[in-house]
Residue, then its C-alpha position, 0 to 999 in steps of 0.5 A: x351339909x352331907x345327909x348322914x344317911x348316905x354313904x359313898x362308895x367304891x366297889x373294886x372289880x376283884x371285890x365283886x363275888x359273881x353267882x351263877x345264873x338261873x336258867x342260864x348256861x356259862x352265865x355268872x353276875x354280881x351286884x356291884x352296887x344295890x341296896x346293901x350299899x345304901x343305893x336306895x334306887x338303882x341297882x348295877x350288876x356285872x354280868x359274865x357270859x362264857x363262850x357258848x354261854x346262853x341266857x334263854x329268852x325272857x322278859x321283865x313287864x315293868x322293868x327296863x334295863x339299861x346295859x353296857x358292854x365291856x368286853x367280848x362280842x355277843x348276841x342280844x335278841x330283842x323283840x325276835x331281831x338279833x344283834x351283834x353287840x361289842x365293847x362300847x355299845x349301849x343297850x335300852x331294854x324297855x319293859x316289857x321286851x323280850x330279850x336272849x344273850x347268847x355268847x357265839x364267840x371264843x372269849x368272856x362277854x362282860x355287861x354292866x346292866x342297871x335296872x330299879x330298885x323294885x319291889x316289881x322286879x318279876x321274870x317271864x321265862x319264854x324259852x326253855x333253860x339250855x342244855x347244861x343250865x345252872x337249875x338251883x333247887x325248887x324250894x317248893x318241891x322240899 
């Protein structure tokens, strides 16, 4: 018997509604699949990193990402060690690791990234924001 609490679902690419990214220059995400569609666990977002696009470093103490990349060719810095990541390749960011993106090539760079549903889910920035970064306002300087 089906748990009627639970509900399937298929989230079409041109459904996704991307915002851009804190701290980030040329870099957008949506949720594809999260808490707003009944998964109680994990969350999936798509990220878009234009070319020139830059995700400074940053770190998350309790969260470990999982990624793959769809599309275009970029830069993941991990721990200090660059690598040049392309369609195909998989990507484990343990907690704790410090990681950057920044998009060097001429097309968009697409990534699925799945984390867990936390409570925990907390950002250390290390680095700057980048020239020309999407800052949304302070709540607390109003």
């Amino acid at each position: 018997m089906a748990d009627e609490t639970r509900q399937a679902a298929v989230v079409r690419p041109q459904e996704a509604v991307f915002q851009p990214v804190a701290r980030a220059r040329g870099a957008s995400m949506a949720v594809l699949l999260g808490p707003s569609l009944g998964a109680e666990r994990i969350v999936t977002r798509h990220f878009r990193l234009a070319p020139g696009g830059v995700i400074p470093a940053h770190r998350h103490d309790t969260i470990e990402h999982q990624q793959v990349v769809l599309r275009g060719e970029m830069v993941l810095r991990m721990d200090g060690v660059e690598h040049l990541v392309r369609p195909g390749d998989a990507v484990l960011i343990p907690a704790g690791c410090a990681h950057a993106y920044a998009n060097r090539g001429a097309e968009d760079v697409e990534f699925l990234c799945v984390i867990p549903n936390s409570a925990d889910y907390a950002t250390e920035w290390l680095e700057d924001a980048p020239p020309g970064a999407f800052l949304p306002p302070d709540p607390a300087r109003r």
